[in-house]
DODO-294615 format. One record per residue (C-alpha): residue number from 1; chain; x, y, z. Coordinates in Angstrom, 1 decimal, padded with zeros to 4 digits. Last residue first. Example, Ala and Ser with C-alpha at 12.3 -4.5 7.8 and 13.67 -1.06 7.14 Angstrom:
BEGIN
   i ch      x      y      z
   2  A  013.7 -001.1  007.1
   1  A  012.3 -004.5  007.8
end
This chain:
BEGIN
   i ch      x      y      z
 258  A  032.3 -021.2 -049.1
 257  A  030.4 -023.6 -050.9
 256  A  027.2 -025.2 -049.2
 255  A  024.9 -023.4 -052.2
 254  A  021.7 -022.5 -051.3
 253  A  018.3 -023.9 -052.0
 252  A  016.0 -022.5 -054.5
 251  A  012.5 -022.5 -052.8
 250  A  010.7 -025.3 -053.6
 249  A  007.5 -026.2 -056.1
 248  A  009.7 -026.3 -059.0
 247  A  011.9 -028.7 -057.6
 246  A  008.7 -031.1 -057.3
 245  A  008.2 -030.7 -061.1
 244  A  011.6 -031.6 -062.2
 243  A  011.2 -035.2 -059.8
 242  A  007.0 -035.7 -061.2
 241  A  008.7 -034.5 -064.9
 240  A  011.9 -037.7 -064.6
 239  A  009.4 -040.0 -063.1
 238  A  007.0 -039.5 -066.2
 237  A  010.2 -039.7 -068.7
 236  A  010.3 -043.1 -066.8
 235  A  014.4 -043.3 -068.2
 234  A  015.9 -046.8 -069.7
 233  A  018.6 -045.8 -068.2
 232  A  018.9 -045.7 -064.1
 231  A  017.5 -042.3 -063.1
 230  A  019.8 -040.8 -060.1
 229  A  018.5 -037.8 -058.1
 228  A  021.0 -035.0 -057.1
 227  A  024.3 -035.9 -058.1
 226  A  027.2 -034.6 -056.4
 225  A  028.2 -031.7 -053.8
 224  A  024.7 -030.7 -052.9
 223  A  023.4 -034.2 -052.7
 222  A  024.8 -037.6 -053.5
 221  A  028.5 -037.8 -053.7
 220  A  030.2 -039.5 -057.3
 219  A  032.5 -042.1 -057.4
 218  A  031.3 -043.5 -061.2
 217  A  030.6 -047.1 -060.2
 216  A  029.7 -045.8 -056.8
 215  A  026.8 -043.8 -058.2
 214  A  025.8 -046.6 -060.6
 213  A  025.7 -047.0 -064.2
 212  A  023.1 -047.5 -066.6
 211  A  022.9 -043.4 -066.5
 210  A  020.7 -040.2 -066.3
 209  A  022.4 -038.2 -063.5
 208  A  020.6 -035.5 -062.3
 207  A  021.9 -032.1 -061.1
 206  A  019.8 -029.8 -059.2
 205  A  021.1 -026.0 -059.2
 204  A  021.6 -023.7 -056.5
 203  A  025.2 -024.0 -056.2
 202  A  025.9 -022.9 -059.6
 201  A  027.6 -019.6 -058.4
 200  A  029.4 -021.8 -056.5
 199  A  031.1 -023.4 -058.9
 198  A  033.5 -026.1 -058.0
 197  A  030.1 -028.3 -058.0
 196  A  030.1 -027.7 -061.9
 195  A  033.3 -028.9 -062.2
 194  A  032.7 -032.1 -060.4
 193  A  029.2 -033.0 -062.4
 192  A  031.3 -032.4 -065.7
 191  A  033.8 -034.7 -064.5
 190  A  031.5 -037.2 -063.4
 189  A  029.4 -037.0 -066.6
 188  A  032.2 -037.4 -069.3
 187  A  034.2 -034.4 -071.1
 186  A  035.4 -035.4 -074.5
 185  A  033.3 -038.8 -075.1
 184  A  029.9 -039.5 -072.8
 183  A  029.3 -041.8 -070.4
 182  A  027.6 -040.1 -067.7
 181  A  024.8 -038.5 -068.8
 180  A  023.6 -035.5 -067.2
 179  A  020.1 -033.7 -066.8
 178  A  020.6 -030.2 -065.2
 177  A  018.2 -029.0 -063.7
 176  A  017.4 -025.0 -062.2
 175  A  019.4 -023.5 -064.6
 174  A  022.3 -021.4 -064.3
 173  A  022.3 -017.8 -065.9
 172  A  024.8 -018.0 -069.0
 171  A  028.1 -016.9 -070.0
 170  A  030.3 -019.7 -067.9
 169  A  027.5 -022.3 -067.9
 168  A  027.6 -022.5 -071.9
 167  A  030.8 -023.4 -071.6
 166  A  030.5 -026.1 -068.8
 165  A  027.6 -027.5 -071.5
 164  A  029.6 -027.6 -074.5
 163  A  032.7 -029.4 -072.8
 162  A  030.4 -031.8 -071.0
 161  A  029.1 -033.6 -074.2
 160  A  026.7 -033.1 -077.1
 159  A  025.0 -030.5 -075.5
 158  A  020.7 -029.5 -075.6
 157  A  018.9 -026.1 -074.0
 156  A  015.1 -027.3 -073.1
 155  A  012.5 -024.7 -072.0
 154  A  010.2 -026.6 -070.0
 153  A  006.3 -026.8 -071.0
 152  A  006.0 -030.6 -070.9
 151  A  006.3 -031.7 -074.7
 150  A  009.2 -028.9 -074.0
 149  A  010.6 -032.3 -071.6
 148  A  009.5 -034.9 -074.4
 147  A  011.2 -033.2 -077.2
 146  A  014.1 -033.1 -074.9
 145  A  013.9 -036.6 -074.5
 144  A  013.5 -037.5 -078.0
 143  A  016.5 -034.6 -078.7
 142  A  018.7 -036.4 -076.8
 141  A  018.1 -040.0 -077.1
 140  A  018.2 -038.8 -080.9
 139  A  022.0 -037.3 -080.3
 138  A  023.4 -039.9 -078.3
 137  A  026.2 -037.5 -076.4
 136  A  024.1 -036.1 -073.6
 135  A  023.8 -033.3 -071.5
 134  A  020.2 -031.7 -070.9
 133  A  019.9 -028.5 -069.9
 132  A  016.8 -027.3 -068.0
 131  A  015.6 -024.3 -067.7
 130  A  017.3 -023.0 -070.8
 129  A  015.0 -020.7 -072.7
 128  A  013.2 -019.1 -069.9
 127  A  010.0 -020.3 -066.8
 126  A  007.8 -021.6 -069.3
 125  A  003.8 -021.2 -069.4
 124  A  002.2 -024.0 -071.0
 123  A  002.0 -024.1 -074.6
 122  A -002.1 -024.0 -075.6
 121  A -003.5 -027.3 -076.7
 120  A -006.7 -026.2 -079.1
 119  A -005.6 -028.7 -081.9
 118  A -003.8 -031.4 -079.1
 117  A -007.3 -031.9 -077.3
 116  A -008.8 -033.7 -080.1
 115  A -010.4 -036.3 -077.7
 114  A -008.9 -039.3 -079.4
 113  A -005.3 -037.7 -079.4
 112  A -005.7 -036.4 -075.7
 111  A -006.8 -039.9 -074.8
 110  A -003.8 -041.7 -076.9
 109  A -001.0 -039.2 -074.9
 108  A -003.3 -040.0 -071.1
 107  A -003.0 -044.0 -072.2
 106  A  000.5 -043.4 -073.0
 105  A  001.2 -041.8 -070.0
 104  A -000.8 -044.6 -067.5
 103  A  001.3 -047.4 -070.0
 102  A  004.5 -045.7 -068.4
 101  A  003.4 -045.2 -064.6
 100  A  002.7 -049.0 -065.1
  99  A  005.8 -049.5 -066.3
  98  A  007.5 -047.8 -063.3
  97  A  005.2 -049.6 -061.2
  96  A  006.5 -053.6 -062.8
  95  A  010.3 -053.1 -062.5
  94  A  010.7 -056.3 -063.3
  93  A  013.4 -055.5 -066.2
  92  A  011.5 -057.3 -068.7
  91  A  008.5 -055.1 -067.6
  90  A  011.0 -052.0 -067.7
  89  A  011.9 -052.8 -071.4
  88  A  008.6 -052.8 -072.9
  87  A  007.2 -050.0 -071.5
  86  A  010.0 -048.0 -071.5
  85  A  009.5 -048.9 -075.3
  84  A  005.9 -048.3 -075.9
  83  A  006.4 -045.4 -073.6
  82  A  008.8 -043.4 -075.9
  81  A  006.5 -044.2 -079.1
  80  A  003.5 -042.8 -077.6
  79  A  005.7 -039.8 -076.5
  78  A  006.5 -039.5 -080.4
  77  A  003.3 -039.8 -081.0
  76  A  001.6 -036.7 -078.7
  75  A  005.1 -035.3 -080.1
  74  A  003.8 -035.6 -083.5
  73  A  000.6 -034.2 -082.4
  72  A  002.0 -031.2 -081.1
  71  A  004.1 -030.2 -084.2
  70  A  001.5 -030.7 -086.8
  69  A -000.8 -028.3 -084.8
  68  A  002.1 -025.6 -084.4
  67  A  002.3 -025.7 -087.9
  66  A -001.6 -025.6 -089.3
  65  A -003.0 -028.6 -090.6
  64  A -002.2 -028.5 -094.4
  63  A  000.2 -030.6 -094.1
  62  A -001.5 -033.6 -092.2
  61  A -004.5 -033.3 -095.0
  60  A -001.9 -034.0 -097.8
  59  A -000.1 -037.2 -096.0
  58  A -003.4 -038.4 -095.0
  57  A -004.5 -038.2 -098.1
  56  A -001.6 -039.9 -100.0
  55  A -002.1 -042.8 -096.8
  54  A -005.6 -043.2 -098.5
  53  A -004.7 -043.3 -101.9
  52  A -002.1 -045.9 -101.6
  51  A -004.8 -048.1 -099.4
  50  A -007.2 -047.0 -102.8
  49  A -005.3 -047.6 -105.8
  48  A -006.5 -045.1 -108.0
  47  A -009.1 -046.3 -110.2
  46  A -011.7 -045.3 -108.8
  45  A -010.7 -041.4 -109.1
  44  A -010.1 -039.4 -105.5
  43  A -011.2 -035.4 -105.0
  42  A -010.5 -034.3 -100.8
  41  A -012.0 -031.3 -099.6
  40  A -009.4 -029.3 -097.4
  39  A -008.4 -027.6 -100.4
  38  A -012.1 -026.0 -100.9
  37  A -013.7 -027.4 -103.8
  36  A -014.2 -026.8 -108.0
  35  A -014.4 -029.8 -109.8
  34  A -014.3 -029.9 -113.8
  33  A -016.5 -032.3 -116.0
  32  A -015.6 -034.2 -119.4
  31  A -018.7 -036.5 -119.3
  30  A -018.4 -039.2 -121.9
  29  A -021.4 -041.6 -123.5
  28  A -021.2 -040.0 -127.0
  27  A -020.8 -036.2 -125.9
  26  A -021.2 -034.2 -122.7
  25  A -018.8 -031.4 -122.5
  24  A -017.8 -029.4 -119.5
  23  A -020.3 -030.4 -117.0
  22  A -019.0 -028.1 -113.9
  21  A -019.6 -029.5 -110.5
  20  A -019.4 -026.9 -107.9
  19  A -018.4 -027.5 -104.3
  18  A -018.4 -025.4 -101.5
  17  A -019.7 -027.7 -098.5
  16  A -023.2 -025.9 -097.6
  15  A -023.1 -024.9 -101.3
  14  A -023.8 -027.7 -103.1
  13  A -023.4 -026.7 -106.8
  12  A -024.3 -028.4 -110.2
  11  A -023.3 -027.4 -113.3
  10  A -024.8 -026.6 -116.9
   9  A -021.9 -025.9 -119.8
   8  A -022.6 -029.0 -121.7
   7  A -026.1 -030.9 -120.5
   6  A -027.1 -032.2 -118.0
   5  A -029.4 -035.4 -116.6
   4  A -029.5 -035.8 -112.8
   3  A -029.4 -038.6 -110.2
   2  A -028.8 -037.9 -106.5
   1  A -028.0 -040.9 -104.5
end
């Protein structure tokens, strides 16, 4: 502890950190001083309540992290959060390697967080806006999934239902995946699989069918002229990458439409 007698109008600086105590006026057992500190340096009275104090900090020092900073640690959580609940719900399903696949993702999210790695993360190279659409009418299963996917470096286009997708197909290069629900108001999965298969134009591209349901349930082929790869709901996002990532190490295949 550094102990000190001043006087009004002396101060005290430490310049390795940037601070500067001014002693504004000393009189009759008071100190009136002023603080001058960088804005990442943190000021906090005794008598503030301190757990409310803390999570105030955090708050403050959490915004004043740059953007893109802010944005990939909240997905590091966010992916946390997703495999605490695949987690979960695939070991009361028995489906004991696809949670361990799970935990092994939230142990590599909380490494990356421990390590720092998320402030000097750079985006990893993406193919286009759009390389996979997802199709699905829950809207924060949908954008926690997609969050998950541009977690991964894929450029993610979003729809509410088949409708919005099938028009967006019509003016727009097809993608290499397309993730589909199948229940789903408007335009549901099988019917927006079928009309996409009537395209040839669209032949190329892998459709997966993210569903409770089966294939039979929904009468759907498996292959070229249906579905793809099924992933029964709750989704392994991990499974879902490992299946995106293996298309992208194959040539685009060819349409079997005449």
């Amino acid at each position: 502890m550094l102990v000190v007698t001043r006087h009004s109008k002396d101060r005290i600086s430490f310049p390795q950190v940037g601070i500067t105590i001014h002693f504004i006026r000393v009189h009759s057992g008071n100190v009136k001083i002023g603080i001058d500190a960088p804005r990442d340096i943190a000021i906090v009275r005794d008598e503030i309540d301190s757990s409310e104090t803390a999570a105030s900090l955090i708050r403050r020092q959490f915004l004043r992290l740059p953007r893109d900073i802010r944005h990939g640690i909240r997905n590091e959580l966010h992916q946390i959060s997703i495999g605490l609940h695949l987690y979960r719900e695939l070991l009361q399903a028995g489906q004991t390697q696809e949670a361990e696949e799970a935990f092994s993702a939230m142990q590599s999210c909380l490494q990356r967080l421990d390590e720092n790695q998320v402030f000097q993360r750079t985006p990893k190279p993406t193919s286009g806006s759009g390389n996979v659409l997802l199709v699905e009418d829950i809207a924060n299963e949908r954008e926690m999934l997609a969050d998950f996917l541009r977690l991964h470096g894929y450029g993610v286009d979003t729809f509410a239902n088949g409708i919005e997708v099938l028009n967006y197909l019509k003016v727009n290069s097809p993608p290499k995946v397309i993730l589909v629900d199948m229940k789903m108001p408007e335009c549901d999965g099988p019917t927006t699989v079928r009309q996409i298969r009537s395209d040839a134009r669209i032949g190329a591209t892998h459709i997966f069918a993210l569903s409770g349901t089966s294939p039979k349930e929904n009468g759907l082929e498996s292959g070229v002229k249906g579905i793809d790869r099924w992933f029964p709901k709750p989704v392994n996002p991990q499974g879902l990458i490992n299946a995106i990532e293996a298309i992208n190490t194959k040539p685009l295949r060819r349409s079997t439409q005449n």
